[in-house]
DRENSE-480297 format. One record per residue (C-alpha): x, y, z; residue in one letter. Coordinates in pm, 1 decimal, padded with zeros to 6 digits. Example, Ala and Ser with C-alpha at 12.3 -4.5 7.8 and 13.67 -1.06 7.14 Angstrom:
REM DRENSE-480297
(rec (01230.0 -00450.0 00780.0) A),
(rec (01367.0 -00106.0 00714.0) S),
REM end
This chain:
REM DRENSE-480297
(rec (00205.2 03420.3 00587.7) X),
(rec (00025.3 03141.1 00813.6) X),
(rec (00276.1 02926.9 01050.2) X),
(rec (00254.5 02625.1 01167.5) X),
(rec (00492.6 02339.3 01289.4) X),
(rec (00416.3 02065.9 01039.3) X),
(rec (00244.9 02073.2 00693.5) X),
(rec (00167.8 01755.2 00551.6) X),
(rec (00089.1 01746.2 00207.0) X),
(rec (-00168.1 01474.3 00084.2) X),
(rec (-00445.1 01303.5 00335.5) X),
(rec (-00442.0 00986.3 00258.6) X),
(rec (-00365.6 00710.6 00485.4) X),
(rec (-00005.4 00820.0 00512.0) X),
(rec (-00074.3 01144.4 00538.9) X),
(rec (-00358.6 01123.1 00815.2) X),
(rec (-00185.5 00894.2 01044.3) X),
(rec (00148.6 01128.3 01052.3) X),
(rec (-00066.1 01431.8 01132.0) X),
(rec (-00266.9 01280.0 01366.4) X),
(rec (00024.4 01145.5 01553.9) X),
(rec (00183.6 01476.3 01545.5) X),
(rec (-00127.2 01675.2 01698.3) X),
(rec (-00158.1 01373.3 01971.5) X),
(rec (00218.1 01478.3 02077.0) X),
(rec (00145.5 01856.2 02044.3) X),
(rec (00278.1 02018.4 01736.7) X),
(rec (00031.3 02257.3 01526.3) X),
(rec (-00026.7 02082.7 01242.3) X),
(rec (-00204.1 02181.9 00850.8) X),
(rec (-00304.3 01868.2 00627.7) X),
(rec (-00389.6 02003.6 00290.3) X),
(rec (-00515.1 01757.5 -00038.9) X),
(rec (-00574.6 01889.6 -00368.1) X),
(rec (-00906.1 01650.1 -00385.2) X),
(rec (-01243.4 01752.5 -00216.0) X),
(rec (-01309.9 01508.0 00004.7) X),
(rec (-01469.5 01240.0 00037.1) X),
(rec (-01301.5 01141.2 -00275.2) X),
(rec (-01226.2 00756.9 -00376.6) X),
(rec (-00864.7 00602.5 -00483.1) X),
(rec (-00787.4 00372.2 -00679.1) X),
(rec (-00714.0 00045.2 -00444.4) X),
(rec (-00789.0 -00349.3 -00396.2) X),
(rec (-00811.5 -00168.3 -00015.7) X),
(rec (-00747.9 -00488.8 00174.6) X),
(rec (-00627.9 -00404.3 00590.2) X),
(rec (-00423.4 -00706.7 00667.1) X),
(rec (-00381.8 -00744.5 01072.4) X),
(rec (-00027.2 -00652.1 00997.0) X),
(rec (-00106.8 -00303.7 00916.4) X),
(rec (-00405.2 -00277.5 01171.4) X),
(rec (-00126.9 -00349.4 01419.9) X),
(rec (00015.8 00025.5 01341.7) X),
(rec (-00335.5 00217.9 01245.8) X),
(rec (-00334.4 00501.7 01453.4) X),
(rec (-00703.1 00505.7 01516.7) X),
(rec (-00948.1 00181.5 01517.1) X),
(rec (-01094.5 00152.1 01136.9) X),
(rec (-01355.0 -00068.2 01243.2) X),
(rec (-01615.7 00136.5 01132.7) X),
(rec (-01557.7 00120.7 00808.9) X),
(rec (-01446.9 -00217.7 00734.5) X),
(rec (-01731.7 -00387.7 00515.8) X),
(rec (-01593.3 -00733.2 00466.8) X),
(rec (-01359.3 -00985.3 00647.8) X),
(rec (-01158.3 -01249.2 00446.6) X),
(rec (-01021.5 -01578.6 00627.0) X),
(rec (-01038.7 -01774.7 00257.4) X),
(rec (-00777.7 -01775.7 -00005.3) X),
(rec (-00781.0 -01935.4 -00350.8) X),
(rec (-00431.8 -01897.2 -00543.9) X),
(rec (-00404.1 -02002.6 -00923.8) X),
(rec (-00109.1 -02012.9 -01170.7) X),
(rec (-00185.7 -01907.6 -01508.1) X),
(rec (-00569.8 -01923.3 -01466.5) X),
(rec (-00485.4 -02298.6 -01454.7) X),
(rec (-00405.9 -02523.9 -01134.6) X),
(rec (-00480.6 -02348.3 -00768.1) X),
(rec (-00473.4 -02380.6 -00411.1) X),
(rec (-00757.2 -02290.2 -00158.6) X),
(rec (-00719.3 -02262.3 00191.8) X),
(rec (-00850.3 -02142.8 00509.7) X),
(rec (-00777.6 -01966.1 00803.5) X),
(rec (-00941.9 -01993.3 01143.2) X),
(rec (-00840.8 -01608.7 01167.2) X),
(rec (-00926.5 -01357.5 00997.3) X),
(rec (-00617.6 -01251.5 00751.1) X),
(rec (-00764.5 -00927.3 00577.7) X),
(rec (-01030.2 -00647.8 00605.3) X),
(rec (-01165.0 -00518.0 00341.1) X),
(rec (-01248.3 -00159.4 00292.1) X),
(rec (-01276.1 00102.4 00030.3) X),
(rec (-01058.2 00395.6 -00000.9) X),
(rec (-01329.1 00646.9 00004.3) X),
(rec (-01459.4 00587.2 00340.0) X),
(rec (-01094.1 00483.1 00513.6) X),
(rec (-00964.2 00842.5 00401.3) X),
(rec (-01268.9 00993.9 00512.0) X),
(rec (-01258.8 00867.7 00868.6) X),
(rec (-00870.2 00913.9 00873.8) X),
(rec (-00916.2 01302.1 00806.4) X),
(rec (-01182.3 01262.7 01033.3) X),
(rec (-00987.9 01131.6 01341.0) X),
(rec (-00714.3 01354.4 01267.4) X),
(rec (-00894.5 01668.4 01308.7) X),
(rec (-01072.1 01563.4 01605.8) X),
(rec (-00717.7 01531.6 01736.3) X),
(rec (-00663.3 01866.3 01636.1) X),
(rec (-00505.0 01914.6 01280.6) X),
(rec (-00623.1 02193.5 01064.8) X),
(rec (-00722.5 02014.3 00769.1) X),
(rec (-00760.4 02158.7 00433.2) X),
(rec (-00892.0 01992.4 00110.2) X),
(rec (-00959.9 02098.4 -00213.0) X),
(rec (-00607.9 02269.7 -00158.7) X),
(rec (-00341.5 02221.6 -00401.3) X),
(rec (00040.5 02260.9 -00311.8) X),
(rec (00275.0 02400.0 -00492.5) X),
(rec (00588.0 02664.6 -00498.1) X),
(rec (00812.7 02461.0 -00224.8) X),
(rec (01091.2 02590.5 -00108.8) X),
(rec (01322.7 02434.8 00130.2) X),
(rec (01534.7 02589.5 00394.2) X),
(rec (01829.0 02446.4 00584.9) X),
(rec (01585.5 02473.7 00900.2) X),
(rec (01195.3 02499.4 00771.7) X),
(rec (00960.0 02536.4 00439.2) X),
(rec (00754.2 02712.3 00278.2) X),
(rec (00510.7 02654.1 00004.4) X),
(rec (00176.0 02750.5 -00155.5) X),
(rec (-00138.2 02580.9 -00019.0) X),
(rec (-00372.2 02685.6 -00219.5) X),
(rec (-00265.4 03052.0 -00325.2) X),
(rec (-00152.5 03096.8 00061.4) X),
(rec (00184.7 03139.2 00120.9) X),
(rec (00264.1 02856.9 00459.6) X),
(rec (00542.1 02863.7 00669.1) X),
(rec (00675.9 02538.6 00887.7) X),
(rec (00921.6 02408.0 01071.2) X),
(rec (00915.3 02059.1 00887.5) X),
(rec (00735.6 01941.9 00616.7) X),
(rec (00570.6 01582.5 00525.3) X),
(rec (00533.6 01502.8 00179.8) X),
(rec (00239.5 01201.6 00178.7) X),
(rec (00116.9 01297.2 -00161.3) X),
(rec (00152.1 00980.1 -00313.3) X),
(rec (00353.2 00840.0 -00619.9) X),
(rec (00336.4 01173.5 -00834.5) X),
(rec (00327.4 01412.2 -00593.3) X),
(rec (00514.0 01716.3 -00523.7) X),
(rec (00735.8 01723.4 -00221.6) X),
(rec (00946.5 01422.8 -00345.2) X),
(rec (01042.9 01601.4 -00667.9) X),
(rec (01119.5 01912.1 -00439.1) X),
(rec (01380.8 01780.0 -00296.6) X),
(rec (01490.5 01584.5 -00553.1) X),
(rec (01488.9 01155.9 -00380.1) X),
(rec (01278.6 01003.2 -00643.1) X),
(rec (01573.2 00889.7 -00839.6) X),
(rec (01551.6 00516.0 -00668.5) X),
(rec (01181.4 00465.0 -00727.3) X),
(rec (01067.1 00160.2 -00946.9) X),
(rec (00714.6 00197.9 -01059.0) X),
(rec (00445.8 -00054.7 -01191.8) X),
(rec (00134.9 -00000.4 -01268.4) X),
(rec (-00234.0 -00134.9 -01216.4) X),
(rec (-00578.2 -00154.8 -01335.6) X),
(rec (-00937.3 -00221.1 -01139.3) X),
(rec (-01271.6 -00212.0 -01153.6) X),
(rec (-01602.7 -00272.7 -00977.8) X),
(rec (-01913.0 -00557.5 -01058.2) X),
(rec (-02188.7 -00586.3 -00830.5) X),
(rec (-02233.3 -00888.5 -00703.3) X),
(rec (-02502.5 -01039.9 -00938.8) X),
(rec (-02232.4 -01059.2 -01184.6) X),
(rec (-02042.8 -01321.4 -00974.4) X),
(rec (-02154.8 -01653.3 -00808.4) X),
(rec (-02133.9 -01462.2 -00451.9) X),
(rec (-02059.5 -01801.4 -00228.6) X),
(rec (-01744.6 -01866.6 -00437.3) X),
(rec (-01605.5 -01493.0 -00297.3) X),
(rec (-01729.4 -01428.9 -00038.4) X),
(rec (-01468.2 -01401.6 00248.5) X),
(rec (-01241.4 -01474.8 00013.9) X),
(rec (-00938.9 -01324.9 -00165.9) X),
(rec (-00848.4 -01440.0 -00473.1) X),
(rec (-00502.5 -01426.1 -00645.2) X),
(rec (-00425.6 -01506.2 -01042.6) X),
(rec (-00041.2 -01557.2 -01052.1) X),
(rec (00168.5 -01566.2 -01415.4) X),
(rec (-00139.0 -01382.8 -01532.6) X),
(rec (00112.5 -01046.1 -01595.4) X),
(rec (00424.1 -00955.4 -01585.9) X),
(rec (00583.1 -00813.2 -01284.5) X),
(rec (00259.1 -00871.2 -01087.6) X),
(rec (-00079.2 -01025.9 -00997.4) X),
(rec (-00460.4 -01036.3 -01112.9) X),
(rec (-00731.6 -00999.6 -00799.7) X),
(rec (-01031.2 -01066.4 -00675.2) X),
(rec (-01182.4 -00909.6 -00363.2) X),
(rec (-01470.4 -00871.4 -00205.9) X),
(rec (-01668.0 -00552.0 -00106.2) X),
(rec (-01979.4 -00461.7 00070.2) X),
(rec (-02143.5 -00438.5 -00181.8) X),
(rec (-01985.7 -00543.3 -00470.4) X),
(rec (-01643.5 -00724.6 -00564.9) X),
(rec (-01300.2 -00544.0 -00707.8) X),
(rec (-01154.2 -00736.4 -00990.9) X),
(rec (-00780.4 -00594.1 -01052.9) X),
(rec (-00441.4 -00673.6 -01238.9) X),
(rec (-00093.0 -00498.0 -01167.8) X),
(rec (00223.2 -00509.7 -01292.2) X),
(rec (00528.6 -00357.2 -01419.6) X),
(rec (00455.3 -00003.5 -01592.7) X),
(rec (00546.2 -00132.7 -01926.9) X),
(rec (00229.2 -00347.5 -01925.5) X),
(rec (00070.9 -00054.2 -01907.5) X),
(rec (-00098.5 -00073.2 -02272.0) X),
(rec (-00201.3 -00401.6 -02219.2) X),
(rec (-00366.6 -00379.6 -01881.6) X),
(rec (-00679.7 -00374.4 -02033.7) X),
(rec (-00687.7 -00634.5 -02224.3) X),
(rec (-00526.3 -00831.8 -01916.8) X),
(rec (-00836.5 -00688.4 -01729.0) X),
(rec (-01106.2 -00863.2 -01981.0) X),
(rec (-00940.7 -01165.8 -01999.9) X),
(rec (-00922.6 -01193.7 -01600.0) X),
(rec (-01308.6 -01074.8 -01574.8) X),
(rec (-01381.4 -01362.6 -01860.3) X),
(rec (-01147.0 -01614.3 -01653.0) X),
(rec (-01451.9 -01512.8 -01345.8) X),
(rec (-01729.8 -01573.7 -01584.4) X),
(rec (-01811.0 -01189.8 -01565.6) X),
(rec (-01834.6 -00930.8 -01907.1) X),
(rec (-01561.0 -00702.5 -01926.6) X),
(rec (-01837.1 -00479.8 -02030.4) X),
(rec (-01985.1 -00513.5 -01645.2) X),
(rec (-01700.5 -00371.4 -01475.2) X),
(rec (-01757.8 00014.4 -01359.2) X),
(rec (-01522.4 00249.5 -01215.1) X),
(rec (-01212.5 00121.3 -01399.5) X),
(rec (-00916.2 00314.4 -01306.0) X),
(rec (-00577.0 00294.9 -01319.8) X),
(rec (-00289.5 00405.6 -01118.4) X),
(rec (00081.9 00339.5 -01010.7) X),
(rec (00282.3 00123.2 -00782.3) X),
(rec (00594.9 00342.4 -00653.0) X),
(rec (00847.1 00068.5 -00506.7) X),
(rec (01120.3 00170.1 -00340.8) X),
(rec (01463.3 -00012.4 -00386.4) X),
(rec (01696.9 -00024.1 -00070.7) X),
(rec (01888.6 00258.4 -00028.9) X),
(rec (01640.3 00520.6 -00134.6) X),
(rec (01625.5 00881.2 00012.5) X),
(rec (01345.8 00872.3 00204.1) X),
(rec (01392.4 01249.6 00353.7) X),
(rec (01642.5 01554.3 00297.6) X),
(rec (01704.5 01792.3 00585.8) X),
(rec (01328.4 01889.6 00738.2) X),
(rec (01135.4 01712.6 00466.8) X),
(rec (01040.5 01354.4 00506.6) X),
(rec (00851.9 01130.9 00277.4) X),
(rec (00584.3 00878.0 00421.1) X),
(rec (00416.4 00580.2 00222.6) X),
(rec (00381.0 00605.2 -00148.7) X),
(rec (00544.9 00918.4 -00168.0) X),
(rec (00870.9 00768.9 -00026.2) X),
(rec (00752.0 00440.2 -00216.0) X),
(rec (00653.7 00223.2 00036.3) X),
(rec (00427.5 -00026.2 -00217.1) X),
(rec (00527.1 -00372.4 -00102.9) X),
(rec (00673.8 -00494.9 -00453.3) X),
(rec (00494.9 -00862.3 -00368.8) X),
(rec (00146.0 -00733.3 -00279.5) X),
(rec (00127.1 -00434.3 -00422.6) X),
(rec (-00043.3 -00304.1 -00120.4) X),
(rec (00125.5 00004.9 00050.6) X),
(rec (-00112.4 00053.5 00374.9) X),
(rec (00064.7 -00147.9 00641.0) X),
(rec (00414.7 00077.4 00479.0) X),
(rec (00239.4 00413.7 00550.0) X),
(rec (00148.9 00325.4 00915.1) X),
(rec (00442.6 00264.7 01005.6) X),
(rec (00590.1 00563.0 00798.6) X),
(rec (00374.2 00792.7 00963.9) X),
(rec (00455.0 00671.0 01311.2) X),
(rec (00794.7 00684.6 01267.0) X),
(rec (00824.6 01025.3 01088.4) X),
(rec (00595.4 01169.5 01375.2) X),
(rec (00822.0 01048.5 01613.1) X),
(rec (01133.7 01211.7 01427.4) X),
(rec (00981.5 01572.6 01432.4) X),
(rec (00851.0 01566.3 01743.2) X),
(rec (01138.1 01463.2 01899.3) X),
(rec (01342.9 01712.9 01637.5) X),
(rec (01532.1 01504.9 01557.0) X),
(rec (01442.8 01411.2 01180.3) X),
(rec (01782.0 01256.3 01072.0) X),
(rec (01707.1 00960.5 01273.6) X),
(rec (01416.4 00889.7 01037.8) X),
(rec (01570.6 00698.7 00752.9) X),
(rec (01783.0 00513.4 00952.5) X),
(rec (01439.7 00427.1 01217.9) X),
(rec (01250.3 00306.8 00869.1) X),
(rec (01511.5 00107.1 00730.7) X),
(rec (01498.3 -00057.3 01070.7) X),
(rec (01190.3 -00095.7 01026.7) X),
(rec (01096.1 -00218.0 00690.2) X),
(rec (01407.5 -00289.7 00476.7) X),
(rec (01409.3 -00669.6 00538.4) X),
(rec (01073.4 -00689.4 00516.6) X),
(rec (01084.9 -00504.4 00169.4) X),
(rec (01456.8 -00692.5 00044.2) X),
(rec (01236.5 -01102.5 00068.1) X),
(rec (00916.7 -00923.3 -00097.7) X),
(rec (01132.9 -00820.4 -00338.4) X),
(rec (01284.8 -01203.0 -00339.6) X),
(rec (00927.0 -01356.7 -00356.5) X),
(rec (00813.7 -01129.7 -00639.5) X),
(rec (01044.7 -01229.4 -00837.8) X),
(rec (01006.5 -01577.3 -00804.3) X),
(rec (00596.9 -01542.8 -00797.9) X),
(rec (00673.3 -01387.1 -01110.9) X),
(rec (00891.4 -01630.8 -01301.6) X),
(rec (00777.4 -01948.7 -01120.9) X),
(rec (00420.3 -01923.5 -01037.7) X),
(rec (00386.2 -02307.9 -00995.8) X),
(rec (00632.7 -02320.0 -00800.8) X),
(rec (00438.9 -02116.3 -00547.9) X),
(rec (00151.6 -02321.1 -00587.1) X),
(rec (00401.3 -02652.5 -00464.4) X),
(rec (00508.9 -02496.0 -00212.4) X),
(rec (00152.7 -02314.6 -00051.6) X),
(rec (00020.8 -02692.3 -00077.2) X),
(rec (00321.1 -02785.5 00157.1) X),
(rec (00242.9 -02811.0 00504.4) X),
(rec (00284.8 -02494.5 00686.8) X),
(rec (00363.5 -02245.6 00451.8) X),
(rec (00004.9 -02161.6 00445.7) X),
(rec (00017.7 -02081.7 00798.8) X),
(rec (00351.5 -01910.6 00731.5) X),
(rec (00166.3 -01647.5 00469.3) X),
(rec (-00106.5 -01613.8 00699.6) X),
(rec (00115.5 -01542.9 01029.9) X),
(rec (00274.6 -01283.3 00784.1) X),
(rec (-00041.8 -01128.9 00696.9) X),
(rec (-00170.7 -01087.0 01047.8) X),
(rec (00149.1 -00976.9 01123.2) X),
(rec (00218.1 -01300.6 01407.0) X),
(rec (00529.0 -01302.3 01149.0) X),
(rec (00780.0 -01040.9 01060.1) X),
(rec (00984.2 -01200.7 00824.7) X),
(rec (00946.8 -01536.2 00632.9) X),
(rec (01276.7 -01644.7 00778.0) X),
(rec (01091.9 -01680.2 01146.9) X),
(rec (00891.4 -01935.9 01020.3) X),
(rec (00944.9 -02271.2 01186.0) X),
(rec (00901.4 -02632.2 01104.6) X),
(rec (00779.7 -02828.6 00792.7) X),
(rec (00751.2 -02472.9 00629.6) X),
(rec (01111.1 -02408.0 00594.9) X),
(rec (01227.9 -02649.9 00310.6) X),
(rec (00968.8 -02540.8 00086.8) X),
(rec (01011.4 -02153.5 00170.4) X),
(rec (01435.8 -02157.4 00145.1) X),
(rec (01321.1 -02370.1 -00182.9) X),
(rec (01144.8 -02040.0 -00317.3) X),
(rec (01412.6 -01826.9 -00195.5) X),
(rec (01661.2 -02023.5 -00408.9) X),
(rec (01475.0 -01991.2 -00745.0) X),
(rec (01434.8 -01628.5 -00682.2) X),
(rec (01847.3 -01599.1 -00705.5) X),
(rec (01760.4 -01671.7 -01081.4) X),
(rec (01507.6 -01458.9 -01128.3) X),
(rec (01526.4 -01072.4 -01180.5) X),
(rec (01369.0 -00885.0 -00975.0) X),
(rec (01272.8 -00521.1 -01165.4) X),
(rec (01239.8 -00530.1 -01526.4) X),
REM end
């Protein structure tokens, strides 16, 4: 039987950041992933500033694009460019962010482990056990960060409140695409499919093309794929590296930990149901959660994270409904003066909540917020 104070299952960003906070504060610490790393994940892997605001080490080495442009369309019809004198988002891929967030976390001292499946849980009224890989592990607390079909969540038994979508990308190198039109730039297909968005972003060396949405599209993603690639003047044929994967959302109220188990980022399913993104969510998961067990005191934790990110969640929740059913209607009101600069304080994280913007971006914003009353939010 090996001992330590904290395992966290799954090393992705979630995962990383919570064990490298918890080595920083002291504890003894095992991070084990079923993958071999460096392995690659399925992601449009955009860093807004909001997230990079909670990273727990600087990711600037492996950021390989900034974006400060944004084109919006409705319907592959009408859209909306605009441009920021800041930089909103840095774009990254999955493969290298993981790798330099294992990295960083054992040079801060966490026994890291991959190629190691967990399995066998058992929970205690005060620690765990499991398997990690065929070794039986001891702890005093236990992190489950393995994502939206991992392990630890079904444990314990809290995925009951979990909505999932679902989404699609791929890859096309950049002589597929009229580079000048993406570069820098971010582009979002609204109305395109139900329950979400279709994407363009750029990479180092290539571009991600990408649609999401709710998990019953999930037979028609590719075909919502194609027609998006067609919509960019690139094959379908072109794209490599198509994968698909899910979007675990989390409705209010959800369990986000049970006794000395706590859930961080998609595992607890922290996917922001607008964006579809999940990164700035397991920062601040993993912060918070660190701070619970090393304090031992892990039944502040839900309570710290709904602090933290319910109202944020509850108006993305709002907005993707009415993104969703009225895609035109965001279109009116990003042309409105200042709700560009509302979207873009959000994303660099100058903005918590759309409700603290101020001025001519109000009207148009409360506007939104209105239609989204009639529109259902989860399918």
């Amino acid at each position: 039987m090996e001992r330590f104070d904290v395992l966290v299952v799954g090393a992705g960003p979630a995962g990383s950041a919570t064990a490298m906070h918890l080595a920083r504060g002291g504890a003894g610490v095992l991070l084990a992933d079923k993958a071999h790393f460096p392995r690659d994940k399925p992601c449009g892997g955009g860093l807004t500033g909001r997230a990079l605001r909670h990273a727990p080490c600087d990711v600037g080495p492996v950021v390989e694009h900034v974006v400060d442009r944004m084109v919006v369309r409705a319907a592959y019809g009408s859209k909306v460019a605009k441009v920021s004198p800041r930089t909103l988002i840095r774009m990254t891929q999955r493969r290298r962010l993981d790798q330099h967030l294992v990295e960083q976390a054992v040079a801060a001292g966490v026994e890291f482990r991959d190629g190691a499946a967990v399995g066998d849980v058992e929970v205690r009224e005060d620690a765990v056990e499991a398997s990690v890989d065929g070794t039986r592990v001891a702890a005093a607390f236990l992190v489950g960060a393995d994502g939206a079909n991992g392990v630890v969540a079904r444990a314990i038994g809290v995925d009951a409140g979990i909505v999932r979508g679902v989404a699609l990308e791929g890859n096309v190198s950049w002589d597929a695409l009229v580079r000048h039109s993406y570069e820098e730039t971010a582009w979002v297909e609204l109305g395109v499919v139900p329950g979400g968005y279709g994407w363009v972003f750029p990479k180092g060396d290539h571009a991600n093309l990408g649609v999401g949405g709710w998990m019953s599209e999930g037979p028609k993603l590719r075909a919502h794929l194609d027609r998006l690639a067609r919509e960019h003047r690139v094959d379908p044929a072109r794209l490599e590296s198509v994968r698909g994967h899910r979007l675990p959302m989390r409705r209010l109220g959800t369990p986000a930990a049970r006794g000395h188990v706590l859930l961080v980022g998609d595992a607890a399913g922290l996917v922001d149901p607008l964006s579809g993104d999940g990164i700035y969510e397991a920062f601040v998961s993993a912060r918070l959660a660190a701070e619970a067990i090393l304090t031992a005191s892990p039944e502040t934790y839900e309570e710290t994270l709904g602090a933290a990110l319910d109202r944020h969640i509850a108006s993305s929740w709002k907005a993707k409904a009415a993104a969703d059913r009225y895609p035109r209607a965001c279109l009116w009101a990003l042309r409105a003066p200042g709700v560009f600069g509302a979207v873009a304080g959000l994303l660099r994280g100058d903005l918590a909540h759309p409700g603290e913007a101020h001025g001519l971006a109000r009207p148009p914003l409360r506007a939104l917020s209105r239609l989204a009353r009639h529109a259902s939010p989860t399918p």
